[in-house]
C-alpha positions as CSV (number, residue, x, y, z in Angstrom):
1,X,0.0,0.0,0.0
2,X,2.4,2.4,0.8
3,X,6.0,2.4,-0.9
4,X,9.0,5.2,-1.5
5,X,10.1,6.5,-4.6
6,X,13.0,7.8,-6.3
7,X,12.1,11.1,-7.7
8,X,15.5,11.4,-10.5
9,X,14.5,14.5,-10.9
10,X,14.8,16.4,-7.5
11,X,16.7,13.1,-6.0
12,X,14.8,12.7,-3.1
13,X,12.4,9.8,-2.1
14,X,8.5,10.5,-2.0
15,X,5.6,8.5,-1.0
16,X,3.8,6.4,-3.6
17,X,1.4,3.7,-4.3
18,X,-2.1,3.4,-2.9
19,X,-2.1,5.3,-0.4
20,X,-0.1,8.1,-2.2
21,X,-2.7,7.7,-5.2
22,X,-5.6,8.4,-2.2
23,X,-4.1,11.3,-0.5
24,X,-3.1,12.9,-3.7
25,X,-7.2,12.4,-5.1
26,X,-8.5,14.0,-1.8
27,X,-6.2,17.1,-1.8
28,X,-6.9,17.5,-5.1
29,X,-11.0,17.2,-4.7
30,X,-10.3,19.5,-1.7
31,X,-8.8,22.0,-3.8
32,X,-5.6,22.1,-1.9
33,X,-3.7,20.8,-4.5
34,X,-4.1,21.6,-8.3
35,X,-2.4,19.4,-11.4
36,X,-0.5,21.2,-13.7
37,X,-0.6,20.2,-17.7
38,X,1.5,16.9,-17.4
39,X,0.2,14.0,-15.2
40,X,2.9,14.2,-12.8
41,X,3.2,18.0,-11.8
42,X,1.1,19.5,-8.7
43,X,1.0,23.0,-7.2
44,X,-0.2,23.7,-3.8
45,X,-3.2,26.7,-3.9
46,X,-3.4,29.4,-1.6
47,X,-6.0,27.4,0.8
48,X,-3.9,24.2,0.2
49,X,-0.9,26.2,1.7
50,X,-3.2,28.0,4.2
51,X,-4.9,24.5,6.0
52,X,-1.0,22.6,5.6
53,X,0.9,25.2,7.6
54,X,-2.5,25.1,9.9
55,X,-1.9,21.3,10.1
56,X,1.9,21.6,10.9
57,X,2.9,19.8,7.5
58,X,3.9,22.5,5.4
């Protein structure tokens, strides 16, 4: 369900698999997250950024 992932672009390790695929769907119907043109790509909104720093993850 849950695994990490090489990102070779940035180098760093991020979460993916199933759970990655859910969180990234519910911050993206909440509206905290928007995708950008290519499938891979997110930006964090103004009320994303607002309700992460709220929550202590950003």
């Amino acid at each position: 369900m849950v695994r990490p992932c090489l990102d070779w672009t940035e180098r760093v390790d991020h979460l993916a698999g199933i759970a990655a695929d859910t969180v990234c769907y519910a911050l993206t119907d909440l509206g905290w997250i928007i995708r950008s043109d290519s499938d891979r790509a997110v930006r964090i909104s103004p009320a994303g950024k607002a309700e992460l720093i709220r929550l202590g993850l950003l």
